[in-house]
C-alpha positions, 0 to 999 in steps of 0.5 A: 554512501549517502550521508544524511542529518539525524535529527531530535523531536525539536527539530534540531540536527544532533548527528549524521548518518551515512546510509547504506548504498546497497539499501538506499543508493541503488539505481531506481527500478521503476518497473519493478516497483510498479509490479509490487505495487500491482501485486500488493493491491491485488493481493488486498482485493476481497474477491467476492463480488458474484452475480447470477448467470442465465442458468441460476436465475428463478424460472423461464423454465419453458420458451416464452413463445413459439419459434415462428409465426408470431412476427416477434423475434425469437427467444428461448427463455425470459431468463436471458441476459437481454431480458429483465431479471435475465441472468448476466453473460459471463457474471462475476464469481468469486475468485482469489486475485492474490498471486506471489512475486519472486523474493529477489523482485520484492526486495529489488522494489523495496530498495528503489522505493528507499533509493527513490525517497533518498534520491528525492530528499524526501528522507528525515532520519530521527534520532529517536521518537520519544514524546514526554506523554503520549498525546496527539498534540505532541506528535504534531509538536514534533512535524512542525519542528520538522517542518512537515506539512505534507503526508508522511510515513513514519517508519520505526523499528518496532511497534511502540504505543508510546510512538504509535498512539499519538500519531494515529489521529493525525490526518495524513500521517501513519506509522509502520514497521521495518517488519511490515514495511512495504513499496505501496506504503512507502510511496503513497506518502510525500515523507519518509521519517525513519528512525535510527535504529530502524535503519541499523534493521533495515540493513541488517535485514537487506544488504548484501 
């Protein structure tokens, strides 16, 4: 098992922790983290854009001229797509982009996303996350003590205004939950800062 520092808001190392191999020591599926990420950001997809065909367009009711004899080439309605305000060949409609991955291949990608961080050194395992009130400039207090200058994601067990309000306004920085944890969040920031007692969930939720 992987055995990590814990650290306390000032930066300091107060413990360690050895982290679970079957959550965050497995061997990185790249591939399947790529699917989740793909299926997470279609599912986000609004699907309403939507433009008119040829037969939904207003007027060209009858053929602008006669088929032949005229020395121009033929057409059969103004509405066609080459004309202007013609109607649009194969137009957009509103769909449903969203589609399901199998939950084996969710949790495999949700694994290696972990493994990936722990495997980086892109890991720092709070032993809590407790400002004294809940400011912004407390929050920024606690990253320099953590000599984070990067973004980072911050993953606690629970929502906390107490921990989620003074983070918010930070550029850079978000907080999620074990409970809506996922891969795209999880590598779209450089840092993972994870709590105790997150972890202890995380576990109880995914190992074997």
């Amino acid at each position: 098992m992987a055995k990590v520092d814990v650290y306390n808001i000032e930066g300091e190392v107060v413990d360690s922790i050895e982290l679970n191999d079957d959550i965050f020591g497995i061997t990185v599926n790249t591939h399947v983290m790529h699917e989740a990420v793909i299926n997470q950001m279609a599912n986000k997809r609004q699907g309403t854009q939507s433009a008119k065909t040829k037969s939904e367009v207003r007027g060209g009711g009858r053929k602008p001229w006669r088929q032949k004899g005229t020395g121009r080439a033929r057409q059969g309605s103004i509405r066609s797509a080459q004309w202007i305000k013609g109607g649009v060949v194969f137009a957009p409609k509103p769909r449903d982009y969203s589609y399901t991955l199998p939950k084996k291949v969710k949790t495999l990608a949700l694994k290696s996303a972990f493994s990936s961080k722990v495997m980086d050194n892109d890991i720092i395992v709070m032993d809590s996350i407790a400002f004294s009130e809940p400011k912004t400039k407390e929050a920024v207090k606690m990253l320099k003590n953590l000599n984070i200058d990067t973004t980072a994601l911050i993953l606690i067990k629970e929502k906390d205004d107490n921990t989620t309000r003074p983070i918010r306004n930070i550029e850079g920085v978000r907080t999620s939950f074990v409970n809506t944890i996922n891969v795209l969040d999880i590598m779209s920031y450089d840092k993972l800062i994870i709590t105790k007692d997150a972890i202890a969930r995380i576990e109880e939720v995914y190992a074997k």
